[in-house]
C-alpha positions as CSV (number, residue, x, y, z in Angstrom):
1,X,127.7,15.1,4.1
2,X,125.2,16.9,6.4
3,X,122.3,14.7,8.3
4,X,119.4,15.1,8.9
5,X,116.5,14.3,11.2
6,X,112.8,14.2,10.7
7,X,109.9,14.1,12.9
8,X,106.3,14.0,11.8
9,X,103.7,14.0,14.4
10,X,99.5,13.6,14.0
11,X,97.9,11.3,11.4
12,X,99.0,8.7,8.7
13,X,98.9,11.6,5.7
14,X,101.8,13.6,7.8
15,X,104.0,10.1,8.5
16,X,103.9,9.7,4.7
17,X,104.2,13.2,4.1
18,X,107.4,12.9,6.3
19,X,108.9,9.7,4.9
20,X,108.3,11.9,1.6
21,X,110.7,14.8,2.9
22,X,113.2,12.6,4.3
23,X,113.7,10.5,1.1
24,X,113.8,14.3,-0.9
25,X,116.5,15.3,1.6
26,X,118.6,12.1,0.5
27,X,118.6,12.9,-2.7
28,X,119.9,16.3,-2.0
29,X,122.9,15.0,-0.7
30,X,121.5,14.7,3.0
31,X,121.8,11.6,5.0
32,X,119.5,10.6,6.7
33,X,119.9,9.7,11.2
34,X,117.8,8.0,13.8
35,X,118.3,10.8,16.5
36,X,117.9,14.6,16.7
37,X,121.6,14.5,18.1
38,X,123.5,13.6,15.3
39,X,121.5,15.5,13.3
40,X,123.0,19.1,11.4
41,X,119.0,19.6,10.3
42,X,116.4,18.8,12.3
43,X,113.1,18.9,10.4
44,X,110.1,18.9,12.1
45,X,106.5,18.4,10.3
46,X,104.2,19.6,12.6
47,X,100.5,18.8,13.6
48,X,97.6,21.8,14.3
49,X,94.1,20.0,14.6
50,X,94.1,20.7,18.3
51,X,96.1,23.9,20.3
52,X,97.2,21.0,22.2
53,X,99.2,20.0,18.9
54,X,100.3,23.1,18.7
55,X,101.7,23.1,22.2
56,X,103.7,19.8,21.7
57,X,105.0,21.6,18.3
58,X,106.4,24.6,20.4
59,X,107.5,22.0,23.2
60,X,109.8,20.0,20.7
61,X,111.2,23.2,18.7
62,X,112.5,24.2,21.9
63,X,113.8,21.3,23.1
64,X,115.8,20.8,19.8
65,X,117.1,24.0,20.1
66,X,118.3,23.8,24.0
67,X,119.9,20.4,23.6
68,X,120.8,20.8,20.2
69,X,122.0,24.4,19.8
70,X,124.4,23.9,16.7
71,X,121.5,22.1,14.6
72,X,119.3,24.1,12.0
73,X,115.6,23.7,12.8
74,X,113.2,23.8,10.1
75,X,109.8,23.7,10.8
76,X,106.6,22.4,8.2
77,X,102.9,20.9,8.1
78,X,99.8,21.8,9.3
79,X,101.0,24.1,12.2
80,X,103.4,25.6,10.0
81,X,100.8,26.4,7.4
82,X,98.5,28.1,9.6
83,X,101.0,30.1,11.6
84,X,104.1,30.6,10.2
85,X,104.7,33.7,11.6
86,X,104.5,32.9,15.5
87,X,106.6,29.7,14.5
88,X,109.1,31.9,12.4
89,X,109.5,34.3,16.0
90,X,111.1,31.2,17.9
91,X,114.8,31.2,18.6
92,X,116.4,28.5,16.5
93,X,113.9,28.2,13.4
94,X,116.1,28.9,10.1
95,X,112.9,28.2,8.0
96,X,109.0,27.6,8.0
97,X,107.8,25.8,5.3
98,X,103.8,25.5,4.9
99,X,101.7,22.3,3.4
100,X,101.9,24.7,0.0
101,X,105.7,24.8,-0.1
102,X,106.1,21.0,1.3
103,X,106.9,19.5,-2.6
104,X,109.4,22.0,-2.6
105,X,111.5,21.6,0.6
106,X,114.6,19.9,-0.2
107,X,115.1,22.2,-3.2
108,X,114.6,25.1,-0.9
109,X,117.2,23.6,1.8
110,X,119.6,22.5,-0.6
111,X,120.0,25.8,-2.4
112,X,120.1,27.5,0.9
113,X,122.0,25.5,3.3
114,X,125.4,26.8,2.9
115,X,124.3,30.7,3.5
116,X,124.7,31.9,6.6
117,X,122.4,31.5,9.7
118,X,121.7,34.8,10.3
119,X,120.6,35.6,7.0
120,X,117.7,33.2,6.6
121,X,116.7,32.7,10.5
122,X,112.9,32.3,10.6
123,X,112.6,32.5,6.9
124,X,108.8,31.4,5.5
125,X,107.7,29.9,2.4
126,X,103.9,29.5,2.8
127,X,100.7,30.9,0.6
128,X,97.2,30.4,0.5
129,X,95.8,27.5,-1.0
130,X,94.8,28.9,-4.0
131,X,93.4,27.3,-7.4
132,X,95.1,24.1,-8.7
133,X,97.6,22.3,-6.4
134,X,99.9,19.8,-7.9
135,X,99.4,16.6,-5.8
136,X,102.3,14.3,-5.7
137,X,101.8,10.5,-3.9
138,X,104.5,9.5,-1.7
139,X,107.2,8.0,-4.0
140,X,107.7,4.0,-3.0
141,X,111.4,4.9,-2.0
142,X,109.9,7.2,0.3
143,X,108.5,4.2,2.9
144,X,111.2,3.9,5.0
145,X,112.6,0.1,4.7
146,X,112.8,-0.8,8.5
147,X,108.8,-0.6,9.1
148,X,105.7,-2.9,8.4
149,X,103.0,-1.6,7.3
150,X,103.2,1.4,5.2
151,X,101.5,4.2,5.0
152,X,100.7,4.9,1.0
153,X,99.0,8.5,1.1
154,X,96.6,8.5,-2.6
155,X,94.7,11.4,-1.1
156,X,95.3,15.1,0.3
157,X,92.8,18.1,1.7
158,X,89.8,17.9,2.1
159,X,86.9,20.3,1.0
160,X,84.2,19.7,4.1
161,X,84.0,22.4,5.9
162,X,83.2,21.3,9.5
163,X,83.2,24.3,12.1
164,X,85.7,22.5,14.2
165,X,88.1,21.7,11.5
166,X,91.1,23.9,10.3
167,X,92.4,21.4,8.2
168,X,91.0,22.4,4.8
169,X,92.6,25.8,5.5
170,X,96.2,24.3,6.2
171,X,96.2,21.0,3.6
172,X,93.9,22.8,0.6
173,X,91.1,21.2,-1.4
174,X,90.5,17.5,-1.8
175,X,93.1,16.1,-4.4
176,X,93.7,12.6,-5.9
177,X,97.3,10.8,-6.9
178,X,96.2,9.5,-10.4
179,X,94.9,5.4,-10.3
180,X,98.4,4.1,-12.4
181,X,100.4,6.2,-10.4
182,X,98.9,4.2,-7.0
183,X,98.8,0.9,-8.5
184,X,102.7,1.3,-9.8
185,X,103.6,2.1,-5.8
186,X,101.4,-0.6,-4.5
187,X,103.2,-2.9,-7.4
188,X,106.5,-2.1,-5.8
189,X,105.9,-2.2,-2.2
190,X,103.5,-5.6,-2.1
191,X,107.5,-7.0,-3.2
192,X,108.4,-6.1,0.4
193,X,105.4,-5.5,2.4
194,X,102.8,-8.2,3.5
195,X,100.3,-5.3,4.4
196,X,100.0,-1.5,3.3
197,X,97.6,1.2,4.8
198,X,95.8,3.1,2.0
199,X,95.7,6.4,3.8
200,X,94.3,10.5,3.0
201,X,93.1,13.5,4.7
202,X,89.4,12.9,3.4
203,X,90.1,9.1,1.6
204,X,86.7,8.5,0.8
205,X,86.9,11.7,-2.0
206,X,89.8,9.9,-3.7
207,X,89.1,10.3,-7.7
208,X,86.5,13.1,-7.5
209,X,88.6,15.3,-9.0
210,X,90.0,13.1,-11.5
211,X,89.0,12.8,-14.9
212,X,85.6,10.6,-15.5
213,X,84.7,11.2,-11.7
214,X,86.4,7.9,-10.0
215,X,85.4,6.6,-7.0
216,X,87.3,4.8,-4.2
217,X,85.9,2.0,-4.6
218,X,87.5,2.3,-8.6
219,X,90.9,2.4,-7.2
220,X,90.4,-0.8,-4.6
221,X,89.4,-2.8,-7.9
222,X,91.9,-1.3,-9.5
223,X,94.8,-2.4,-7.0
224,X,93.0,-5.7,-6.5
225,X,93.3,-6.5,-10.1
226,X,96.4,-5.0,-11.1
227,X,99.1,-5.9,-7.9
228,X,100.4,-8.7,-6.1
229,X,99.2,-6.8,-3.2
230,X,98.9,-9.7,0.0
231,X,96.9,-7.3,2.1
232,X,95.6,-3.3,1.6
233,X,94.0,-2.3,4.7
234,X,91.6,1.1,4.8
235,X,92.4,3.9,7.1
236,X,89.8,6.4,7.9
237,X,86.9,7.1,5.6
238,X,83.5,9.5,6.4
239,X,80.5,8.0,7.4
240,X,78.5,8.5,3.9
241,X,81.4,7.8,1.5
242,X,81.1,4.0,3.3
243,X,78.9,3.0,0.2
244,X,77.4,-0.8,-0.3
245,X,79.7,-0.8,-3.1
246,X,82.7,-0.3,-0.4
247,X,81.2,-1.9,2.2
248,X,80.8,-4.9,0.2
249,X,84.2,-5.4,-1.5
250,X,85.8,-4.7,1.9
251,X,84.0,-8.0,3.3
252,X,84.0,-9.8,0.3
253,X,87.7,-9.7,-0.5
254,X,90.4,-11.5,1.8
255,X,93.2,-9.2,0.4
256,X,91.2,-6.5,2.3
257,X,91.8,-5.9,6.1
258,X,88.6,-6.4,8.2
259,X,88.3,-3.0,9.5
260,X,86.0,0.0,9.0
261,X,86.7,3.4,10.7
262,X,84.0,5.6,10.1
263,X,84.5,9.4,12.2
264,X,81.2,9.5,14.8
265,X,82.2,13.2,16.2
266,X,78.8,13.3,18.0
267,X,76.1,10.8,18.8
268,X,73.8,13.7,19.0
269,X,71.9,15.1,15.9
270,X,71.7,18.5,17.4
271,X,75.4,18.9,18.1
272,X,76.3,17.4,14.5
273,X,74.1,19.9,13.2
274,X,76.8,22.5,14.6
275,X,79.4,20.6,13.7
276,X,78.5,20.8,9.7
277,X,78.3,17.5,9.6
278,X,76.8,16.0,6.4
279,X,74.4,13.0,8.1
280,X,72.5,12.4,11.6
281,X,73.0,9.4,13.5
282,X,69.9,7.5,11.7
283,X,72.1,7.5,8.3
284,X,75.2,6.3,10.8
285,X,73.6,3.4,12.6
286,X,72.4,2.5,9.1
287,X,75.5,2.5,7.8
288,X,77.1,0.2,10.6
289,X,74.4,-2.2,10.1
290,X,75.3,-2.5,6.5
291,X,78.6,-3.3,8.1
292,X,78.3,-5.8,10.5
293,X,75.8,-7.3,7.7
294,X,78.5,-7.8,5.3
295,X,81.6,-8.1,7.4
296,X,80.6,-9.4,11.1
297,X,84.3,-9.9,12.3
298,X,85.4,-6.5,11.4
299,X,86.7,-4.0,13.6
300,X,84.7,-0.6,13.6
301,X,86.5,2.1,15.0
302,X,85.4,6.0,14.9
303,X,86.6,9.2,16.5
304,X,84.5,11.2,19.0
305,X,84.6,14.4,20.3
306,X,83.6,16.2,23.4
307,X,82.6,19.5,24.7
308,X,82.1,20.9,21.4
309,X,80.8,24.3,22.0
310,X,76.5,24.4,23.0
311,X,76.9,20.4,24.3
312,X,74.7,20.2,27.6
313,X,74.3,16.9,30.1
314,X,71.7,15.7,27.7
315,X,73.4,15.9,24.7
316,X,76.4,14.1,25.7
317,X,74.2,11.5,27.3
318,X,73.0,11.5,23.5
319,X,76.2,10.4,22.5
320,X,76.4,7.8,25.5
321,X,73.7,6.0,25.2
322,X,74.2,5.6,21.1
323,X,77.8,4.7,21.2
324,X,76.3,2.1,23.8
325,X,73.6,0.6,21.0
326,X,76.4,0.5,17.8
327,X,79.0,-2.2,17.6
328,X,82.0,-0.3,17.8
329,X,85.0,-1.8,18.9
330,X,87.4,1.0,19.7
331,X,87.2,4.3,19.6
332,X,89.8,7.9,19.1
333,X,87.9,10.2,21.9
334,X,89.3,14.0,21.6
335,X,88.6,16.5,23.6
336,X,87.2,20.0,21.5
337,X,89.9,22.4,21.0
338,X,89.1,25.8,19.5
339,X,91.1,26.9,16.3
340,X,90.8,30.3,15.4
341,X,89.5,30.4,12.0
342,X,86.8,27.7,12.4
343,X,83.1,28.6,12.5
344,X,83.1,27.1,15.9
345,X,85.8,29.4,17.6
346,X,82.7,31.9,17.6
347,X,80.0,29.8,18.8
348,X,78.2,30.4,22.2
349,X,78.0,28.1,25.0
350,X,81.9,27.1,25.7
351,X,81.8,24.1,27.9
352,X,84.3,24.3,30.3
353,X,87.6,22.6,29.7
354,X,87.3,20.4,33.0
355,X,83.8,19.4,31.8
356,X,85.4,18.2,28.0
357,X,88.0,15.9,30.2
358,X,85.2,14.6,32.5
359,X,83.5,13.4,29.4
360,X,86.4,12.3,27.1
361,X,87.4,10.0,30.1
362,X,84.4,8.8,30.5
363,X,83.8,8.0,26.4
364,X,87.8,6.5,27.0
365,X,86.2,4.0,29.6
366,X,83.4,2.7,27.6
367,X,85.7,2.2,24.7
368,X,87.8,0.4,26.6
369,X,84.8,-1.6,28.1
370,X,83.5,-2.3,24.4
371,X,87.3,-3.2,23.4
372,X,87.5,-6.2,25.7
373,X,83.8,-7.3,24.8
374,X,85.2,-7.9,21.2
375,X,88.8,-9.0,21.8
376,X,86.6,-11.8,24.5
377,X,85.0,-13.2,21.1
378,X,88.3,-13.8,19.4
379,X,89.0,-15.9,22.4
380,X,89.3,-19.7,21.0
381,X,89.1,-18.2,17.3
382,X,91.9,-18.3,14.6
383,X,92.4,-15.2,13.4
384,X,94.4,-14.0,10.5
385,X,97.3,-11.6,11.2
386,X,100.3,-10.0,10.0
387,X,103.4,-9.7,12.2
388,X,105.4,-6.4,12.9
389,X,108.5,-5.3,13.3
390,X,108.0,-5.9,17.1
391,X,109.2,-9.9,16.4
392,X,107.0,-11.2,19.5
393,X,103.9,-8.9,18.2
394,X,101.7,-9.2,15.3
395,X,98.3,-7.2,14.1
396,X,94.9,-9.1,13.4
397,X,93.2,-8.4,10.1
398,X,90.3,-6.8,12.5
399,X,93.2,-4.8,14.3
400,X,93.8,-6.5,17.1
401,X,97.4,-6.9,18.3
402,X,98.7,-10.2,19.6
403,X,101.2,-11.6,21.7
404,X,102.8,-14.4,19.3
405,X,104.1,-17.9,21.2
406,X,107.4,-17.2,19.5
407,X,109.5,-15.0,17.6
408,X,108.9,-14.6,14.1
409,X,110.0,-12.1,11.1
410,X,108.0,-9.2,10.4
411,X,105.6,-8.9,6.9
412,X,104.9,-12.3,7.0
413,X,100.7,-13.1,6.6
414,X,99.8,-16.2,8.9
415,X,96.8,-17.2,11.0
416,X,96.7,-17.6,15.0
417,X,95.0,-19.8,17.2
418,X,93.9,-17.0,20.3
419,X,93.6,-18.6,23.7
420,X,93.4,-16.0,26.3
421,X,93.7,-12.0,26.4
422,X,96.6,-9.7,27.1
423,X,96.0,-6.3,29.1
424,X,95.1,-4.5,25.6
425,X,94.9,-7.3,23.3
426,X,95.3,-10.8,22.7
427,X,97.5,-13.5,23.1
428,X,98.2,-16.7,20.6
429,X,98.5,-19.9,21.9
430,X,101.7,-20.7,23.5
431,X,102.4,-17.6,24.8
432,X,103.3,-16.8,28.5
433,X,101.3,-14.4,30.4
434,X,103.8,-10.9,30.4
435,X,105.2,-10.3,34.0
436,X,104.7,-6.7,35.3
């Protein structure tokens, strides 16, 4: 039987999307392996919402390939979609296989595998996005058993069209796996699972496209109603599809995580004017208010960029001074990468690269400053938390992570008395201080 290895790198929609592939492989007759080394194929589902993705893709393919010279590389996602052919050039690839072919890899490796190299080296299967895409959730026997914490994908693409982002070009439109569909998985995995991550390229869209115009909110109740779900917890969702609707269930229902990520990008109207962004920082700061309103415990993350093309001193001090006035408790700080084929690639006024670290390092600090602010008012609290496969570790519902007093087995919902605070997060009472 042949093995295989697979990789996925960048956010929660590719780790599904590769838990998806792997379990396809399996039932082509493929075993699956922990390590690149034991591995025949080697698949690798790649990232591209920053060159510096991109990079790291190029890095690994030819790392495989020099330590692993016998192994058949094949290469998909979001890199993979966008630039097949540069991927296609580099020694070892047998295959490139874009976002639009994904549903369709272990058919395409099965029926191929026994040909010879040379015949299919560097072989694509990619098209435009075009017209109706099937979407297809990840299947429950696709979340691998030996994590907490799943990853459930219900949503993929997204049709914003921010001039930074090449993602709708490489995932397609916004599309929706159908409400029973979700609610079967979620049925399935809350019989293993103490706590599953609902997760999507744009997850506040889910149901737009669905028949009699759902809303996200519809498939919460939905899950709510009809699983024995112990915990769903909400990955990433846009600043204006946070609705009082949302908002409200999400700090009204235990079963629901205490945690709101809502993308920032810019704290400066003019630069999210650029950006195609579809609010100003008046709707935002309303929007948080409604949060910590409704759910004052909750963690409030969002992601930031910097030196987005045109952004002066004053600008960026924009963004300072209102991540400063919002209650945020962490925050994903990139640093602006041009992709071709993004409105911004063209824009005047490119900031120079050692001015975008300068500032990501300093919005980095004053994350990390507003980080141990919160995690200091947990301090004497019981918190609720599930524990992780890390036996010592477990995860607050407002996603914290804290050092347990003793071992205990993963998936398991309890509550923890917090007495003092680790480097990064917090520790439970009982537990010893860990030595350097």
């Amino acid at each position: 039987m042949a093995k295989v290895f697979v990789q996925s790198f960048g956010c929660r929609a590719s780790q599904a999307d590769g838990a998806a592939i792997d379990a396809a492989l399996a039932e082509s007759g493929f075993e699956s392996v922990t390590f690149a080394r034991d591995a025949d194929l080697v698949v690798l589902n790649t990232c591209t919402v920053t060159h510096s993705a991109d990079v790291d893709a190029r890095r690994i393919i030819r790392g495989v390939h020099r330590e692993h010279p016998n192994a058949s590389i094949l290469v998909t996602g979001c890199y993979a979609q966008r630039a097949p052919e540069e991927i296609a050039a580099m020694e070892g690839v047998r295959w490139v296989v874009g976002n639009s072919h994904k549903a369709s890899l272990a058919s395409i490796v099965a029926e191929m595998w026994h040909a010879r190299h040379e015949e299919y080296h560097g072989q694509i299967f990619r098209t435009a996005f075009e017209g109706a895409i099937e979407f297809k959730a990840t299947p429950v026997r696709d979340v691998r058993e030996d994590r907490t914490r799943p990853n459930l994908k219900v949503q993929d693409g997204c049709s914003n069209r921010c001039s930074f982002c090449i993602i709708p070009a490489v995932r397609g439109r916004s599309r929706s796996a159908p409400l029973d569909e979700v609610v079967q998985q979620v049925n399935d995995l809350a019989s293993r699972y103490a706590e599953l991550v609902l997760s999507g390229i744009n997850l506040g869209r889910w149901g737009r496209d669905l028949p009699g115009r759902l809303r996200f909110v519809d498939l919460l109740r939905a899950v709510l109603d009809r699983s024995a779900v112990k915990r769903l917890r909400v990955s990433s969702v846009e600043p204006m599809d946070w609705s009082d609707e949302l908002i409200e269930i999400v700090g009204s229902e235990n079963r629901i995580a205490k945690h709101v990520h809502l993308p920032l990008q810019s704290g400066s109207d003019a630069v999210l004017k650029r950006m195609f962004r579809k609010y100003r920082t008046r709707h935002y700061a309303a929007r948080l208010e409604r949060v910590m309103e409704s759910i004052p415990d909750a963690a409030i993350g969002a992601d930031v960029m910097t030196g987005f093309p045109g952004e002066t001193d004053v600008e960026f001090q924009e963004t300072i001074r209102f991540i400063e006035q919002q209650p945020f408790t962490y925050l994903h700080v990139f640093t602006y990468s041009e992709r071709p084929g993004t409105a911004a690639a063209s824009l005047p006024g490119t900031v120079p690269v050692a001015v975008r670290r300068e500032r990501t390092n300093v919005l980095r600090q004053l994350s990390t400053r507003k980080n141990e602010q919160f995690r200091r008012s947990l301090v004497g609290r019981r918190v609720p938390a599930v524990t992780l496969e890390e036996r010592g570790a477990a995860l607050t519902t407002n996603f914290v992570r804290v050092q347990m007093s003793r071992f205990r087995d993963p998936n398991e919902l309890l509550d923890l008395d917090i007495d003092a605070l680790s480097d990064t997060g917090l520790r439970e009472r009982g537990a010893l201080p860990v030595l350097a």
